[in-house]
C-alpha positions in Angstrom: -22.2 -2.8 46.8 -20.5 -5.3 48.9 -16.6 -5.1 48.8 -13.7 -8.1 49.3 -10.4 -9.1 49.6 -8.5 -11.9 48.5 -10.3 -13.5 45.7 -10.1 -17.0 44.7 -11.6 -19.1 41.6 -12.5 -22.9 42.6 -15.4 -25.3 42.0 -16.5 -23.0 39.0 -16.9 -19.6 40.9 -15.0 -16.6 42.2 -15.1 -16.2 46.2 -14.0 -13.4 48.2 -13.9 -12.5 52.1 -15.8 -9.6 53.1 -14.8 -7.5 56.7 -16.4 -9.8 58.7 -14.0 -12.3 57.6 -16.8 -14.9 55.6 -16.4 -16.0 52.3 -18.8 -15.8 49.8 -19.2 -16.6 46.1 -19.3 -13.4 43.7 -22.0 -12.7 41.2 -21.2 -13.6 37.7 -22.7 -13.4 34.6 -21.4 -15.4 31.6 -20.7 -13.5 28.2 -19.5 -14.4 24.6 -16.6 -11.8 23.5 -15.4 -11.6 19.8 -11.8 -10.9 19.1 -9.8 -11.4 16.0 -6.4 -13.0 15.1 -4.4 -12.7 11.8 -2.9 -15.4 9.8 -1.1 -15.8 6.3 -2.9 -16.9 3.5 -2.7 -16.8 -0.3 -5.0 -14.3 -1.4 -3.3 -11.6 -3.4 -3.3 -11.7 -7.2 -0.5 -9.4 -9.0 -1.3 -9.2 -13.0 1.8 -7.8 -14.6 2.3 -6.4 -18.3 4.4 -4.7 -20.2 6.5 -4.0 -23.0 10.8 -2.8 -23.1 12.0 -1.5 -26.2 16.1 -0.8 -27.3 17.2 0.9 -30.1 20.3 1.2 -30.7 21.4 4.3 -33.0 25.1 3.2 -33.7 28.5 5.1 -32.7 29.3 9.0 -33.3 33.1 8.4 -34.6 34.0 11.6 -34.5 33.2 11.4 -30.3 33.7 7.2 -30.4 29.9 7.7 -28.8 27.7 5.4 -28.9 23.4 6.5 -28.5 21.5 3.7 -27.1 17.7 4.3 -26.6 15.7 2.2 -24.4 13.2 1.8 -22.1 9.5 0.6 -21.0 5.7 0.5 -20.7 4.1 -1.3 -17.5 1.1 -1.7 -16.0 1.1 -3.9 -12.5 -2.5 -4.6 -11.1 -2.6 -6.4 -7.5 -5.7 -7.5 -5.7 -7.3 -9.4 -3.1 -9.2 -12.1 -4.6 -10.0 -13.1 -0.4 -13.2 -11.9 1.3 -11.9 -11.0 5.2 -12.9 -10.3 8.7 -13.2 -6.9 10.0 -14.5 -5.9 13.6 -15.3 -2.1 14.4 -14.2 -2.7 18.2 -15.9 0.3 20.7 -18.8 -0.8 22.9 -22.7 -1.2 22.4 -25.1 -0.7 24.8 -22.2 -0.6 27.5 -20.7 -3.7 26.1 -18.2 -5.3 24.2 -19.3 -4.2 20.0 -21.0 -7.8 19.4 -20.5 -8.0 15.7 -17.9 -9.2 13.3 -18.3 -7.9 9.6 -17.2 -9.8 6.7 -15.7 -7.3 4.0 -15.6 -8.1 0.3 -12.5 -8.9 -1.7 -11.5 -7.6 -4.6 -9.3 -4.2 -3.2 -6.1 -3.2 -4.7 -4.5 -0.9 -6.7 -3.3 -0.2 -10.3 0.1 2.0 -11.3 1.6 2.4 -14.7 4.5 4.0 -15.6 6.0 4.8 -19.4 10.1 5.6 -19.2 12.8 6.1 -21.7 16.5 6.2 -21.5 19.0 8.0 -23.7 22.3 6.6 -22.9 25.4 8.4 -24.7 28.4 5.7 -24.3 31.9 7.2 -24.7 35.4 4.1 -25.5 38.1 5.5 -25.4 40.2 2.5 -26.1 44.1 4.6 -25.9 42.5 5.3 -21.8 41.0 2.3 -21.3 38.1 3.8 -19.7 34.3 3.8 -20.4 32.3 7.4 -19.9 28.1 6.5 -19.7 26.0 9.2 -18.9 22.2 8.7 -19.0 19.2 10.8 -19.2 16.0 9.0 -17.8 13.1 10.3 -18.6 9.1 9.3 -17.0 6.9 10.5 -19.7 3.8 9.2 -17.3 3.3 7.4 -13.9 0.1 7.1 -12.4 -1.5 4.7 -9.4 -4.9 4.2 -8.5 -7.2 2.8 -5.9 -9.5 0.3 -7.1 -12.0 -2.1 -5.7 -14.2 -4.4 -7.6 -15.6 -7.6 -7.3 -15.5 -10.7 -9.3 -17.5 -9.1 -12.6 -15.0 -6.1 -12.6 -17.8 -3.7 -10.9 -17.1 -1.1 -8.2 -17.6 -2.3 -5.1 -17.5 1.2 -3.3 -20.0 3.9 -4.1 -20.3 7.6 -2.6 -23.1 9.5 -1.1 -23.5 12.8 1.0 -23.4 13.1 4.7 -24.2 15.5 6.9 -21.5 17.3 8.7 -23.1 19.9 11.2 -24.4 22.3 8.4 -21.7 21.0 6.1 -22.6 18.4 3.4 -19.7 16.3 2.9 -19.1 13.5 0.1 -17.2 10.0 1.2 -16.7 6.6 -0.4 -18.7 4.0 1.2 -17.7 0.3 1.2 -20.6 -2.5 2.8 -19.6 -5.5 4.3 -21.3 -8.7 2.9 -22.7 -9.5 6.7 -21.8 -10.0 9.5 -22.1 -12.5 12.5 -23.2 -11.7 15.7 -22.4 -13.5 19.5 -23.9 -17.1 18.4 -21.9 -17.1 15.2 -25.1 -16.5 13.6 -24.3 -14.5 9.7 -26.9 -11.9 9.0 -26.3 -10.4 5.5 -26.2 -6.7 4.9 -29.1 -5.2 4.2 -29.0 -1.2 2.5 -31.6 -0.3 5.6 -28.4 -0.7 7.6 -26.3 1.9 6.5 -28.6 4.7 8.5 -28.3 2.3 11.5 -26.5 3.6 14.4 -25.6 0.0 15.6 -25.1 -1.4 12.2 -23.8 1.3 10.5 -19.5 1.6 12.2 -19.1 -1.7 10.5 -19.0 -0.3 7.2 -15.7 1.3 5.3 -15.7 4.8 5.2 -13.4 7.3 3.1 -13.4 11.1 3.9 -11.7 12.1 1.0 -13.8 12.5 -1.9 -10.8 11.6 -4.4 -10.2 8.5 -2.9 -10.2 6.3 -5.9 -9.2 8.7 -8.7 -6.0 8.3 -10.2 -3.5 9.9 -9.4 -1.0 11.2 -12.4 2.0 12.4 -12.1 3.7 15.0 -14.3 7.4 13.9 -16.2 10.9 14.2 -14.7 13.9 13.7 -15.6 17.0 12.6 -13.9 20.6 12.4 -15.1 23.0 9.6 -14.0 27.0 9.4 -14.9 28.8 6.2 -14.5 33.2 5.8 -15.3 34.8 2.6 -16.1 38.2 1.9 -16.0 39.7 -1.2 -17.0 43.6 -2.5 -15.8 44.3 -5.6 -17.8 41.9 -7.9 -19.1 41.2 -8.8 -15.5 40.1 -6.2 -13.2 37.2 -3.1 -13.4 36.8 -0.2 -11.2 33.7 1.4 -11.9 32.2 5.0 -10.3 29.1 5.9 -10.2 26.7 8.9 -9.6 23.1 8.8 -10.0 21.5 12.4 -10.4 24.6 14.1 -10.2 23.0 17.4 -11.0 21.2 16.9 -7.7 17.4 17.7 -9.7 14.2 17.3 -7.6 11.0 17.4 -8.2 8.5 17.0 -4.9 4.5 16.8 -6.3 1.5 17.8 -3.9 -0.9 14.6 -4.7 -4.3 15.2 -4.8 -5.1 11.7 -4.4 -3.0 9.7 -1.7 -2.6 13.3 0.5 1.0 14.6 1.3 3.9 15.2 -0.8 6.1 12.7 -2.9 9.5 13.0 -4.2 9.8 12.0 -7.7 13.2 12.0 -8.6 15.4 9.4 -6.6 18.0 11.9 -4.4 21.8 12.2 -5.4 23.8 9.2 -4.7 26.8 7.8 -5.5 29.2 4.7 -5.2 31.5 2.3 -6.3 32.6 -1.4 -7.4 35.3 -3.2 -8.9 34.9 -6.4 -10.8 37.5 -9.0 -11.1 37.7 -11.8 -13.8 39.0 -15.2 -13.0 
């Protein structure tokens, strides 16, 4: 193979100058490359529903404490309602991968979550000063994987792989096509899956739990807050959210790793002023 030095590009070709000291043109060969770019768009949908709830169970004279119940029931669904562009990058027959897949919307996620709060407010007018302590309790919190197109069917499905001498279950996700080096869209065909050059553009999940939901059991967490008041205009307020310093850290079965479920110890203060 011929080698050069000092390379230069004009009249549509790349020359270089060999030991002899001659110029000549290098060999070329012209090739379409795919690369991908990212830009904003409008394609999430969040569907949000709920009901809050107060009660509020009047004052203990005896203690001058008030019992206010309250709380919540949510459910927040978001989704992509936007098909995208995914490309599996490696190489292919010593090139460049030359495919671009197009991937179905309709992934997201679902989490719920059902709380109460008993809150136990102590006036003591002859003070001045305002005592709240609140217990707040999650009865039930879950969140969940989901992926479904336009008619609310499961866009994913599973089947069993070999693994050496290991059969293994995963979540498989097909693209809708894909387009190859002349921007030409072939659509996915279920003879592609067992295709070794086809086959990397699909989605693939190793964990078998992937879209189950995952539950979490209840906590509860206790949180103090102190009011004073001097005059009619000025508050100073001190605050400590899980003063007893609970925790709760869950192994999820779902999402893999560890989450903490109670919000840490912390603590602060304000002061309002009234003009």
């Amino acid at each position: 193979m011929p080698t050069g030095t000092t390379p230069s590009y004009r009249n549509g070709a790349v020359y270089y100058t060999d030991a002899t000291g001659g110029t000549f043109p290098a060999g070329a060969e012209l090739d379409t490359m795919i690369y991908t770019y990212g830009t904003p768009s409008n394609s999430g949908k969040t569907i949000k529903k709920g009901v809050e709830y107060s009660l509020n169970l009047g004052q203990i004279r005896a203690l001058k404490t008030s019992i206010v119940v309250d709380g919540a029931w949510f459910y927040i669904k978001r989704t992509s309602e936007q098909a995208y562009y995914s490309y599996a990058g490696g190489t292919l027959n010593g090139k460049r991968y030359p495919f671009l897949a197009l991937m179905p919307a309709g992934s997201g996620n679902i989490s719920q979550r059902i709380n109460t709060n008993f809150r136990f407010i102590t006036h003591i007018p002859s003070l001045k000063m305002v005592f709240s302590t609140t217990a707040q309790v999650v009865w039930y919190q879950s969140d969940q994987r989901i992926y479904k197109d336009s008619n609310g069917n499961d866009v994913f499905y599973q089947r069993t792989v070999k693994n050496g001498n290991e059969d293994i279950t995963k979540y498989f996700i097909d693209p809708i096509g894909f387009y190859d080096k002349k921007l030409d869209f072939i659509s996915w065909q279920p003879e592609f899956r067992d295709n070794s050059d086809y086959e990397r553009m699909m989605s693939i999940f190793a964990n078998r739990y992937y879209y189950d939901k995952e539950v979490y059991p209840p906590t509860i967490m206790l949180n103090f807050r102190l009011t004073k008041e001097f005059g009619k205009f000025m508050e100073l307020s001190f605050m400590a959210n899980n003063f007893l310093k609970l925790t709760k850290t869950y192994k999820t079965e779902v999402f893999g790793g560890y989450k903490d479920l109670i919000t840490p110890l912390y603590f602060g203060a304000e002061i309002k002023i009234k003009i």
